[in-house]
C-alpha positions in Angstrom: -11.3 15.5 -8.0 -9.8 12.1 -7.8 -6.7 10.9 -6.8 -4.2 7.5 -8.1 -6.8 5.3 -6.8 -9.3 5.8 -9.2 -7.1 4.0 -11.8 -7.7 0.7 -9.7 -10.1 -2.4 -10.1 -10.3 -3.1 -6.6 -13.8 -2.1 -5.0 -12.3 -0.9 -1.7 -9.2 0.9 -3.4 -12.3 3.0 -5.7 -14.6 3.9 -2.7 -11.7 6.3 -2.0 -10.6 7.6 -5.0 -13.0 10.6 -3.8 -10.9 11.6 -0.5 -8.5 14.3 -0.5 -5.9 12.0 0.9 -3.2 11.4 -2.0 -3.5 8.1 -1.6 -1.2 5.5 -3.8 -1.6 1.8 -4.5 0.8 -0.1 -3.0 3.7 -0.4 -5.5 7.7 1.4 -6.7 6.0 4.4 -7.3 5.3 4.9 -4.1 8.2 3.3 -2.2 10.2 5.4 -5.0 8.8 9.2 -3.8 8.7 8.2 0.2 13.2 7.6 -0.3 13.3 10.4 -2.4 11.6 13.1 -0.4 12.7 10.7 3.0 9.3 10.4 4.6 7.5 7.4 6.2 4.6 5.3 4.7 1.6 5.5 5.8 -0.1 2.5 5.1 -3.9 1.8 5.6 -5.2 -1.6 4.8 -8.9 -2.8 4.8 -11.5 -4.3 2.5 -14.6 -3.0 0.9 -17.7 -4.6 3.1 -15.7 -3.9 6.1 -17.9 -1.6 8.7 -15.2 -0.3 10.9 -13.3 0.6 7.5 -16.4 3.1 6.6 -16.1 4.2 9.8 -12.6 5.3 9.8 -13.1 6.7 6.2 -15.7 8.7 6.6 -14.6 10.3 9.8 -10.6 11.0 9.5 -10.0 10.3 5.1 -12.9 12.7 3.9 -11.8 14.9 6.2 -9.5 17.8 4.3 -7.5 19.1 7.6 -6.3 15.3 8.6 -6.4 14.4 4.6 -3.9 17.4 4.3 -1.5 16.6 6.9 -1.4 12.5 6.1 -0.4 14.2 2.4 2.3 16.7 4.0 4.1 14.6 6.3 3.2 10.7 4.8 3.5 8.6 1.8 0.0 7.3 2.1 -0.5 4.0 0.4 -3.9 2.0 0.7 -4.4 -1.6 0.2 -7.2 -4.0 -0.5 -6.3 -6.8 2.2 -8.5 -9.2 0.1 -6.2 -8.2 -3.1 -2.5 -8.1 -1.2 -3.2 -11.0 1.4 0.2 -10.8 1.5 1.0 -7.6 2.1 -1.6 -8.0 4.7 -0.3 -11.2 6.7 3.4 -9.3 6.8 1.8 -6.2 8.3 -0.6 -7.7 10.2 2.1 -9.9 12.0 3.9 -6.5 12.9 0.9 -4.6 14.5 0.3 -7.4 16.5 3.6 -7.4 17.7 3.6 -4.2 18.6 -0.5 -4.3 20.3 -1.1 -8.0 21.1 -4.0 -7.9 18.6 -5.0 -6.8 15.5 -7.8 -6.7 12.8 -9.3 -4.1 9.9 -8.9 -1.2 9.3 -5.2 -1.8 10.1 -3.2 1.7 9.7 1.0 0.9 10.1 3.8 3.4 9.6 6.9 2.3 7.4 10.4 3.6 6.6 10.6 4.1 3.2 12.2 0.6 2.6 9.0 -0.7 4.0 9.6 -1.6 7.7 7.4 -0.6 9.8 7.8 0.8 13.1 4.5 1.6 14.7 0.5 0.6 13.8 -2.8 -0.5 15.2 -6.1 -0.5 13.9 -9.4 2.1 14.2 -8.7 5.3 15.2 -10.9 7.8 16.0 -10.3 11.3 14.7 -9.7 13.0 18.3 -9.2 11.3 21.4 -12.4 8.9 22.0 -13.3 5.5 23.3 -10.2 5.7 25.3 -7.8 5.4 21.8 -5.6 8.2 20.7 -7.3 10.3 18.1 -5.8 10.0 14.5 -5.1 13.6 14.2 -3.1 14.0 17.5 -1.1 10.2 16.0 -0.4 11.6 13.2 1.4 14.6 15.0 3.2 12.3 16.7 4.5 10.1 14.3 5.4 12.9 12.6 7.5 14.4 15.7 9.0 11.1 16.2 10.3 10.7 12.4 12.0 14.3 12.9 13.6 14.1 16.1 14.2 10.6 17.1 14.8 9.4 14.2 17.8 6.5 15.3 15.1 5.5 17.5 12.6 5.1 14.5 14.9 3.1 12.9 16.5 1.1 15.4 12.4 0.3 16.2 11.9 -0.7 12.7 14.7 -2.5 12.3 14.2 -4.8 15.1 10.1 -5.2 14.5 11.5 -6.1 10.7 13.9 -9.1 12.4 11.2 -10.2 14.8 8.4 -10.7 11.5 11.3 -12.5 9.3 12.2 -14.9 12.3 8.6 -15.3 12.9 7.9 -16.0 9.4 9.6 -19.5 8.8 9.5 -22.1 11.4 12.1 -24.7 12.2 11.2 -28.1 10.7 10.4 -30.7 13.5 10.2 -34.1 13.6 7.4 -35.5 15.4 5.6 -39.1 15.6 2.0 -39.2 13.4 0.3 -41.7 16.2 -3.5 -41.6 15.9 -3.6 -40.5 20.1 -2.6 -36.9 18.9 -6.4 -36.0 17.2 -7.9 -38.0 20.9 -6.2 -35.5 22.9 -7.3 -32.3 20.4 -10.9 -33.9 20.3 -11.2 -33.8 24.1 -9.2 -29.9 24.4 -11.9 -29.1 22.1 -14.9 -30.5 23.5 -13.5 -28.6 26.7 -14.0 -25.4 25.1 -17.2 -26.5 23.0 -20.4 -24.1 24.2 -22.8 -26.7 25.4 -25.9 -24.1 25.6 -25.6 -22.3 21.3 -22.5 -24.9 20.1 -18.8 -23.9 18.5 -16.3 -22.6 20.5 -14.9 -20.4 23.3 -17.1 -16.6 24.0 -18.3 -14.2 21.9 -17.5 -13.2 19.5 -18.2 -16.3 17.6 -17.1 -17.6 14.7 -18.2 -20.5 12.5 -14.6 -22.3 12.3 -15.9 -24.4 9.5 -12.2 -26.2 9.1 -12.5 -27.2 12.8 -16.1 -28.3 11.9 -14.7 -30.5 8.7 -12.0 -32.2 11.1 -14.6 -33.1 13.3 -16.1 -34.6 11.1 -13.4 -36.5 9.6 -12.5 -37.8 12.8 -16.0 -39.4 13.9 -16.1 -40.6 10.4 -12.6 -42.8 11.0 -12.6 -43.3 14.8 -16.9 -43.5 15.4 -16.2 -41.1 18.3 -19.9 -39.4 18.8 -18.4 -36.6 20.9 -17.0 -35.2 18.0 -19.9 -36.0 15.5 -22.4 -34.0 18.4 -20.5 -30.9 18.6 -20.7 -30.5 14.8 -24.4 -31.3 14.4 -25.6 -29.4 17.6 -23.5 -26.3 16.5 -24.8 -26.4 12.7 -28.2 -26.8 14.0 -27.8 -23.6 16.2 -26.4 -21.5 13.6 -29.3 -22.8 11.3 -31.4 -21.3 13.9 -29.6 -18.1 14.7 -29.4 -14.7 13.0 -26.0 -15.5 11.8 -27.9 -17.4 9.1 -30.3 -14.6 7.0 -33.7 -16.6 7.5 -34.8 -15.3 3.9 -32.5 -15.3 1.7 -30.1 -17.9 2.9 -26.1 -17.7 3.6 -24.3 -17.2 6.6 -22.8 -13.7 8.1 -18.9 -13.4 9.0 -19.7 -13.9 12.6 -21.8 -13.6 16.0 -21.3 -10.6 18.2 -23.0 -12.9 20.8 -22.3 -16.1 21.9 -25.7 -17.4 20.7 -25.4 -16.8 17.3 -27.9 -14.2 17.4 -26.7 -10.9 15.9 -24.1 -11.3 13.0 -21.9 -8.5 11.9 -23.7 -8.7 9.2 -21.2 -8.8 5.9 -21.5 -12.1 4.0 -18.6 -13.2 2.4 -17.9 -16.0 -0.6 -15.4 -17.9 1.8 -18.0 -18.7 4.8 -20.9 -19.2 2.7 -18.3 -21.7 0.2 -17.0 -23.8 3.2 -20.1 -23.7 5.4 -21.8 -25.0 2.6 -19.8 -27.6 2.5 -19.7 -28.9 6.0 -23.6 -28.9 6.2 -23.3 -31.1 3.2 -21.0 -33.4 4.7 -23.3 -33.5 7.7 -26.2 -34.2 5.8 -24.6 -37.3 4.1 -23.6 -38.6 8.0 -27.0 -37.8 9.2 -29.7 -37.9 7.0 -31.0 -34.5 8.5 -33.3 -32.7 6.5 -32.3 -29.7 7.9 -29.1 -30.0 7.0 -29.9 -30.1 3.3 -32.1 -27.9 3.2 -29.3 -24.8 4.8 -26.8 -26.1 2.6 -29.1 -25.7 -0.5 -30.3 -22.1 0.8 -26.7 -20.8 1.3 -25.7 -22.3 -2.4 -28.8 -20.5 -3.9 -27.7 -17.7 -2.3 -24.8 -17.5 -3.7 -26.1 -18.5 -7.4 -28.4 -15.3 -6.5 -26.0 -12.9 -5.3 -22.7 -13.5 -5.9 -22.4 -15.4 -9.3 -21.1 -12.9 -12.0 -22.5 -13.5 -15.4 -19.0 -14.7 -16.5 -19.3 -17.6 -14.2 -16.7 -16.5 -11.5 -17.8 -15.6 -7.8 -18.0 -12.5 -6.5 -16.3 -11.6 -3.0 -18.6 -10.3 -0.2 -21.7 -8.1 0.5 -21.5 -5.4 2.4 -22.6 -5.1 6.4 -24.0 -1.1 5.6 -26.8 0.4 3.9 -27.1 4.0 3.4 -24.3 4.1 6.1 -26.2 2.0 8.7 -25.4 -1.4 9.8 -27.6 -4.2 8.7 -30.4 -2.0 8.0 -31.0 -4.2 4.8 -31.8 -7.3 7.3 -33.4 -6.0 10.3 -37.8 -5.6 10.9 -39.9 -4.1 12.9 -43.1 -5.6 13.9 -45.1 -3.1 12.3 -43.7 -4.1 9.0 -43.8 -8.3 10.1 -48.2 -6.9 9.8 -47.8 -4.8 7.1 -46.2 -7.9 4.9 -47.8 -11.0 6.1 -51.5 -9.3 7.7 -53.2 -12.4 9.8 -50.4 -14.6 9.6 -48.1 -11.7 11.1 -48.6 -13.0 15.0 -47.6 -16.6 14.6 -43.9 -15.2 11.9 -43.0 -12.7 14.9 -43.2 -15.6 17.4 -41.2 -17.9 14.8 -38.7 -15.2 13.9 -38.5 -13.7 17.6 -39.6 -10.3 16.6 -40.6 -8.0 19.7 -41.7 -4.4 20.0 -38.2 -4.0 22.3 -35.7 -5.3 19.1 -32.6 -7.1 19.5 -30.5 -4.7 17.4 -29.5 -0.9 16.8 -26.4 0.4 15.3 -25.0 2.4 18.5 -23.9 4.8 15.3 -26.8 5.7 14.3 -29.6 5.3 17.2 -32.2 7.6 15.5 -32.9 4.4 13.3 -33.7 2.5 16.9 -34.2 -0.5 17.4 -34.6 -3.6 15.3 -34.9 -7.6 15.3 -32.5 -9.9 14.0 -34.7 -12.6 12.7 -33.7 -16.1 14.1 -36.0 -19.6 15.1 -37.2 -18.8 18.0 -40.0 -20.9 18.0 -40.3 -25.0 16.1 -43.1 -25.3 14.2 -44.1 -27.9 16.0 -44.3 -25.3 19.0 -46.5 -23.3 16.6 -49.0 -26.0 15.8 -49.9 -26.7 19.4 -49.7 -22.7 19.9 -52.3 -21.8 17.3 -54.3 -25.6 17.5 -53.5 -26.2 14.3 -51.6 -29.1 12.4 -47.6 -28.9 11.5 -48.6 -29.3 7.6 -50.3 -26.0 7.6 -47.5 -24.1 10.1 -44.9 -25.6 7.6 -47.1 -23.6 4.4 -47.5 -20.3 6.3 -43.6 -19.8 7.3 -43.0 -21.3 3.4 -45.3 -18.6 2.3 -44.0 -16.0 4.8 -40.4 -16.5 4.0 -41.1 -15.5 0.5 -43.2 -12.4 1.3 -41.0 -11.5 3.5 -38.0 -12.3 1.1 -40.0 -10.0 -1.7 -40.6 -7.0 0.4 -36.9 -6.8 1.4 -35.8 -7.0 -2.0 -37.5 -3.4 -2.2 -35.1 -2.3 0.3 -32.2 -0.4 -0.8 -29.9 -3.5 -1.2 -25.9 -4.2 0.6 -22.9 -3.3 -1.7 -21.4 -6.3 -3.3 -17.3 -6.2 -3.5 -17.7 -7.6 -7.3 -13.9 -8.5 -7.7 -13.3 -12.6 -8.4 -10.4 -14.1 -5.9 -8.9 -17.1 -7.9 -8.5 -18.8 -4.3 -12.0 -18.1 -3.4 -13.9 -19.1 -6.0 -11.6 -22.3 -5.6 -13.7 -22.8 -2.3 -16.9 -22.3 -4.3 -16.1 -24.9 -7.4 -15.6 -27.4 -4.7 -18.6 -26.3 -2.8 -20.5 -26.7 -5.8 -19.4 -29.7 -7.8 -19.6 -31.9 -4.6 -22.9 -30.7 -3.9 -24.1 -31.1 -7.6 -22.7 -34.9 -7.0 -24.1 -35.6 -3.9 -27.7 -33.9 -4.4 -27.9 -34.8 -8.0 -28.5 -31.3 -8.9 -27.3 -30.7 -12.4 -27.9 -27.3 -12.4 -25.2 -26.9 -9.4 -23.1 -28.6 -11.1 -23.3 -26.2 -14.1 -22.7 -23.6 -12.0 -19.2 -25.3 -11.2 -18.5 -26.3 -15.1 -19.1 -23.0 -15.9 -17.0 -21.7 -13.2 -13.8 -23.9 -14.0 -13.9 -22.4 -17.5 -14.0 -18.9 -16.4 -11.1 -19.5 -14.1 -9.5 -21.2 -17.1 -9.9 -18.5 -20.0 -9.5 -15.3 -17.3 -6.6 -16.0 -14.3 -4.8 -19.1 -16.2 -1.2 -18.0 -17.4 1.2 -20.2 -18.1 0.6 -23.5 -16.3 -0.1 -20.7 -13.3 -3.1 -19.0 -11.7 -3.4 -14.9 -11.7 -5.0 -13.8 -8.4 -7.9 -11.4 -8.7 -10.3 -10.5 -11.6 -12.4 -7.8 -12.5 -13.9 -5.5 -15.2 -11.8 -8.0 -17.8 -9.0 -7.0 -16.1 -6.7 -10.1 -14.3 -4.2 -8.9 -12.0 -1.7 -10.2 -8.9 0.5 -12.9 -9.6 -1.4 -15.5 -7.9 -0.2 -16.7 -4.6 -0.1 -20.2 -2.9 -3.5 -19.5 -2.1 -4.7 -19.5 -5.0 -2.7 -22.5 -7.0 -3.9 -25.2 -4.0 -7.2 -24.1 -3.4 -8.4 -23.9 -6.9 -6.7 -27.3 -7.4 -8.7 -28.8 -4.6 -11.8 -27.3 -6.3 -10.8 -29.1 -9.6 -10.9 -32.6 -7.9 -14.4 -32.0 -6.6 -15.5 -31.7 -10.3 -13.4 -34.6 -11.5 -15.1 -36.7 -8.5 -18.0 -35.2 -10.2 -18.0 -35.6 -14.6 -15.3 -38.0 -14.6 -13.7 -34.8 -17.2 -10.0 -36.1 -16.7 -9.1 -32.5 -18.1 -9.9 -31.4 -14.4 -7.6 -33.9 -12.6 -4.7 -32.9 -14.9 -4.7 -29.1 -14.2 -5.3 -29.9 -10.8 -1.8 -31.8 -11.5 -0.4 -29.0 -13.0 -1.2 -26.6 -10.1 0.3 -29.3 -7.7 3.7 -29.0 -9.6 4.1 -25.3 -9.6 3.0 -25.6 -5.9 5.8 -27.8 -5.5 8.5 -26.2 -7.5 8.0 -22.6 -6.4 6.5 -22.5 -2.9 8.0 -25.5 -1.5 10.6 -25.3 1.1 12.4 -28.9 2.4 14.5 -27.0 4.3 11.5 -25.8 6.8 9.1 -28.3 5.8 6.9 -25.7 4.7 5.3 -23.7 1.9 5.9 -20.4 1.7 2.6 -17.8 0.6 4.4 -15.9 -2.2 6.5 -16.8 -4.6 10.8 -16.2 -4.4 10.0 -13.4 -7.4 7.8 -11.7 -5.2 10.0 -8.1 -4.7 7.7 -5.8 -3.1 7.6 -7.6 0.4 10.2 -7.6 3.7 10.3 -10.9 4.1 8.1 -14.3 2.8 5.8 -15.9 5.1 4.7 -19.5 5.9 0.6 -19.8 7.0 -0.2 -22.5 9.0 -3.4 -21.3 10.8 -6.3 -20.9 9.5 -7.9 -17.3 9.5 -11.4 -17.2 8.0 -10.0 -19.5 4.9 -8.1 -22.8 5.4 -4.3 -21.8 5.5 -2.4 -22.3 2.4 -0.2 -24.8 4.1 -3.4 -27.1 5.4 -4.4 -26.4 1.6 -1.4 -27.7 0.4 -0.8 -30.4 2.5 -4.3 -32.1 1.2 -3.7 -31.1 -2.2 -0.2 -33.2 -1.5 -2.3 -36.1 -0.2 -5.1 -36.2 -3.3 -2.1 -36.4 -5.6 -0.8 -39.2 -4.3 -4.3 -41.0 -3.9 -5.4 -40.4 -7.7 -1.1 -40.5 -9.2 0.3 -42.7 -6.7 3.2 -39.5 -6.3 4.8 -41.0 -3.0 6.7 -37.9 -2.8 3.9 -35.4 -2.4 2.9 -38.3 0.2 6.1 -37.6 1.9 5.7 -33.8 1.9 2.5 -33.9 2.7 3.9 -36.5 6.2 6.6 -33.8 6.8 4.1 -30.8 7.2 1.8 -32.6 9.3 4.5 -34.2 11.7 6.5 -30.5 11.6 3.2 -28.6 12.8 1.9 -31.1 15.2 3.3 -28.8 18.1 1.3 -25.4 16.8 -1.6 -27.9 16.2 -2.0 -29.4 19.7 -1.9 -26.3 21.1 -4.1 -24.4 19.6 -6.6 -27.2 18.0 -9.4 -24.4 16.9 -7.0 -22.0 14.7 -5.2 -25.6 13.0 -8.5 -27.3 11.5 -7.3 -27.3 8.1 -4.0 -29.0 9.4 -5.9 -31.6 11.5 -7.6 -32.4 8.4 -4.6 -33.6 6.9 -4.1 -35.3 10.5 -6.9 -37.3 9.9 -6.3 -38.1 5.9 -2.6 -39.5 6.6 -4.5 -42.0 9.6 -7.3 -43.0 6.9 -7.3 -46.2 5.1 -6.4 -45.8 1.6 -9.5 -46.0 -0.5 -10.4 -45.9 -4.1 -13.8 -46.3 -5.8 -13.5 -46.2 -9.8 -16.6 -46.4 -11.9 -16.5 -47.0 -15.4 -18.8 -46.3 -18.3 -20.8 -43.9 -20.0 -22.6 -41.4 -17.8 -25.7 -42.9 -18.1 -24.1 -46.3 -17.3 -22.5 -44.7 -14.3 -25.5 -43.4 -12.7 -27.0 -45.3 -10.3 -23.9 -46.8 -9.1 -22.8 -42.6 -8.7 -26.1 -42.1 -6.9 -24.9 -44.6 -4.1 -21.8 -43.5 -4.1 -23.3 -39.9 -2.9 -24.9 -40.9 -0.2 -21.7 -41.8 1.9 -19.3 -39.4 3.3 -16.1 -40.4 2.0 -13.3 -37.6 2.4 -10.3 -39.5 2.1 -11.8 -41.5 -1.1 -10.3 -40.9 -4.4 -13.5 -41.7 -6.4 -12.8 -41.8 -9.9 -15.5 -41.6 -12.4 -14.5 -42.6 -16.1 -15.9 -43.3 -19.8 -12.7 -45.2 -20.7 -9.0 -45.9 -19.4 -7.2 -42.8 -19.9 -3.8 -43.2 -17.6 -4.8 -42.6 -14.4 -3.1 -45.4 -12.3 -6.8 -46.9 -10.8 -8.1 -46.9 -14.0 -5.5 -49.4 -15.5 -7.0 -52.9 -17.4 -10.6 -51.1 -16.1 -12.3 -52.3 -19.1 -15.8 -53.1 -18.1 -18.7 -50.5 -18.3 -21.6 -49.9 -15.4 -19.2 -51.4 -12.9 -17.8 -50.0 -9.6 -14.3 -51.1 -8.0 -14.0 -50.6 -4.7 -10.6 -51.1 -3.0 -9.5 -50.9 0.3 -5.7 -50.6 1.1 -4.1 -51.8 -2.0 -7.0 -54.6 -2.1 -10.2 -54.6 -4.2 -13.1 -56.2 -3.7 -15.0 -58.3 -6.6 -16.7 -55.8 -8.8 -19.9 -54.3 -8.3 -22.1 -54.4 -11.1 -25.3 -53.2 -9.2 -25.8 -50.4 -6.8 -26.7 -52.8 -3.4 -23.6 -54.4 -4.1 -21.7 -51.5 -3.9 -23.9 -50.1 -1.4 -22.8 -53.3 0.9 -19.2 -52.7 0.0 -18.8 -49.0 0.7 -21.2 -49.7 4.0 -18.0 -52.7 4.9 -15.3 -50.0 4.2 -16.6 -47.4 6.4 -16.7 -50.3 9.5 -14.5 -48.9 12.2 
């Protein structure tokens, strides 16, 4: 037996077309039966490589006695999170209200016209771990709904005004001095961790778009402070378990403030941005290491998560066979089985110990396990076993892949295999900047290819379609997905010099403009004014695990008016910034994506334009990747096609550097250009 669900795409949405719950996908149909036979909603949101999800599925949805009341008394709906974002944020917003927190699986009770009136997140299915059980809640609820009903609604109704009022902010008008980002820099180094790096206790997340700001700032101002915090805490979650030591690419998060254990889902949006701010700290630096993790997390990714189509799957799961991590974790009795001699000096690198560092309190019988992380330098291991760095460097090379080869025997994590427009967005940037700055080709195939997908599959109408799978597109795509795709597009025009790439990215910008735009608010709102099925229309300006639409939006604003000199985008994108500057100095770690924008609108305006063939263009390109330049609109081109830089550009194998409005004479060999990019960047 299956139930509506099993008419879906989504991967989360299908691992419950099995329960007896009648579930429905969100949608009329449903709204339509809940006011016709006048019960509530009950609405369950999740996503598929969620842990807790599987928890709550297994123990209360497979069950037939709670499975038959949620069908008697409720209109249950369930909702992919990862497809609805939308339907999340609204929802979200209201059980955090209502709790003071909030987080996956979320379960909220609605009126039939969709307001909700009571929610939280896990619940057992009887009374445990001092939370109600969800068979006595559902009882309840269900009580409530028949006897109090003016109470229900009066609830609902004024949960509903508190999310609408919450939902659109007031525009502000507020001064763009460069003192702001001083003062943010020093609240954050107040909460940076000066033993493991990043911020505030466990658990601990990798914040990459407070990472990237940091970065932009000690880029424009020279401050070390804020360069140190990035490079000490990418250097401990290089080190940590939160980074799989064999097969590259980052977990979600820490559940310790050392970076040690991961919850151990990896997902396309960490492993896209992460990659990304390793990159950029590899340009500043020089750091091998650095490299090195941003090339293992993009392998990764070409490994695991690359469809054949050429668009990006979403996230592997944290379970196998229903335990957590058991895919990732060793014993040292299989460290001797794999590597024999060498075993002895890997469990001393890797930190594995008869006593574990990991069990899944779920499932105990499994016992005890190690998280691999560095725990010893190779240089530690030399003098340990007398003998020289060159051959410790060969045995943890050779290890890693012997190690890497008998886990690939393991039964492997579930892969959500549904392509997020705004995702893979993250990933085209991700890879056409490092394809640029790395000079590897074959990355940049990765992000040609991927811009084509994107093109023939989710492109409608000058507008992007939100999630793809099984040749199936679906969702009108959200702001999401128009800005962060167009911010992947100008990575690969920094990268070929296609002009095609610049131009969508154009597009995208307009529809951006003309249907999320607000003036009155100074704002972009996340869905469309079409949207039908949703209370009320949010504005993001904090960044959750992705960079908030708004932040999104506000650099995409920015980039338009570096590469089309569009002074109005330039003014939006001053408006946002200047409106948010109160949300952002309060809370610096949860704005990074705004701060970005910050730190674009304080940066000198600079253009680099290289002309010729790409062959001529080469080895002025290759100096050109090995600054950091995030505020540069670098514009390769084989002829003058109408970009605004490019005009009376005649000349092939010659670079033009201007600073300001001002160019300097052009450079027609790469240590000329090398000497003017190196006087641009003086503070």
């Amino acid at each position: 037996m299956t139930n509506r669900l099993s008419l879906e795409t989504s991967p989360y949405l299908k691992q419950h077309e099995n329960n007896p719950v009648d579930w429905y996908p969100w949608g009329e149909v449903a709204f339509e039966k809940a006011r016709q036979e006048d019960r509530p909603i009950l609405l369950s949101i999740g996503y598929s490589t969620c842990h807790w999800c599987h928890v709550m599925a297994h123990e209360s949805f497979e069950n037939e006695e709670i499975a038959a009341l949620m069908n008697q008394w409720f209109v249950p709906i369930k909702v992919d999170r990862e497809e609805r974002p939308d339907v999340d944020a609204i929802y979200m917003s209201a059980v955090q209200a209502m709790t003071g927190s909030g987080g996956w699986p979320m379960t909220v009770f609605l009126t039939p016209d969709l307001q909700p009136f009571y929610g939280g997140t896990y619940y057992p299915p009887e009374d445990a771990y001092g939370r109600m059980g969800f068979r006595r809640l559902l009882h309840a609820i269900q009580n409530a709904w028949s006897t109090k009903r003016d109470e229900v609604l009066t609830s609902a109704q004024s949960l509903t005004d508190h999310i609408r009022s919450s939902s659109v902010r007031e525009a502000r008008n507020n001064d763009l001095s460069p003192e702001h980002a001083e003062v943010t820099i020093e609240n954050l180094r107040m909460r940076f961790d000066t033993q493991y790096g990043g911020f505030g206790e466990a658990p601990k997340f990798p914040g990459p778009t407070t990472l990237e700001f940091l970065l932009m700032h000690a880029h424009r101002t020279g401050n070390p402070k804020a360069l140190e915090m990035v490079t000490y805490t990418l250097e401990q979650m290089a080190r940590g378990g939160i980074f799989d030591q064999l097969g590259g690419g980052f977990a979600r998060y820490s559940v310790d403030s050392e970076w040690l254990v991961p919850h151990f889902e990896k997902m396309l949006y960490d492993n896209a941005q992460l990659a990304r701010v390793y990159l950029h700290a590899y340009q500043i630096t020089g750091s091998p290491l650095f490299r090195e993790i941003t090339e293992r997390t993009l392998d990764y990714l070409i490994r695991e998560m690359l469809s054949p189509e050429g668009g990006f799957y979403s996230a592997q799961d944290a379970d196998q066979e229903g335990i957590e991590g058991k895919f990732f974790v060793w014993t040292p009795q299989e460290f001797d089985e794999v590597l024999g001699q060498d075993s002895e000096m890997l469990k001393l690198h890797y930190g594995v110990t008869p006593y574990g560092n990991f069990e899944d309190p779920h499932h105990r019988e499994f016992g005890r396990r190690n998280v691999l992380s560095v725990k010893r330098r190779l240089e530690d291991l030399a003098e340990d076993f007398n003998v020289s760095i060159e051959v410790v460097q060969d045995k943890v090379l050779q290890a890693r892949q012997k190690l890497f080869e008998a886990r690939e025997q393991r039964v492997k994590p579930g892969t959500d295999d549904k392509v997020l427009t705004s995702w893979n967005g993250l990933a085209l940037a991700a890879f056409a900047e490092a394809g640029r700055v790395l000079n590897r080709q074959d990355y940049l195939e990765v992000a040609i290819r991927n811009a084509k997908f994107v093109q023939q599959n989710l492109w409608m109408s000058d507008t992007l379609l939100h999630t793809y799978k099984d040749g199936q597109a679906r969702i009108s795509g959200l702001l999401e997905d128009h800005a962060l795709y167009a911010l992947g597009l100008i990575e690969l025009f920094k990268a070929t010099g296609e002009p095609e790439h610049l131009q969508i990215a154009q597009k995208l910008w307009s529809t951006v403009k003309s249907e999320y735009w607000d003036s009155e608010s100074a704002a972009f709102y996340s869905t469309p004014a079409t949207q039908s099925d949703l209370i009320t229309r949010r504005q993001e300006f904090f960044d959750a695990a992705v960079i908030s639409d708004n932040a999104a939006s506000t650099l995409l604003a920015l980039w338009m008016d570096r590469y089309f000199q569009d002074t109005e985008a330039q003014q939006i994108a001053e408006r946002v910034v200047s409106s948010s500057l109160g949300q952002m100095r309060s809370y610096a770690s949860g704005f990074g994506g705004m701060w970005q924008a910050f730190e674009f609108l304080q940066a000198k305006h600079t253009e680099v334009v290289v002309m010729g063939s790409a062959e001529q263009r080469k080895p002025l390109e290759t100096v050109l990747a090995e600054f950091y330049l995030p505020t540069t609109a670098l514009s390769p081109a084989a002829s003058e096609w109408g970009l605004p830089a490019l005009e009376g550009r005649l000349a092939e194998g010659v670079a033009y550097v201007c600073e300001n409005f001002a160019c300097q004479l052009p450079a027609r060999d790469p240590d000329t250009l090398r000497t003017q990019l190196q006087k641009v960047q003086q503070h």
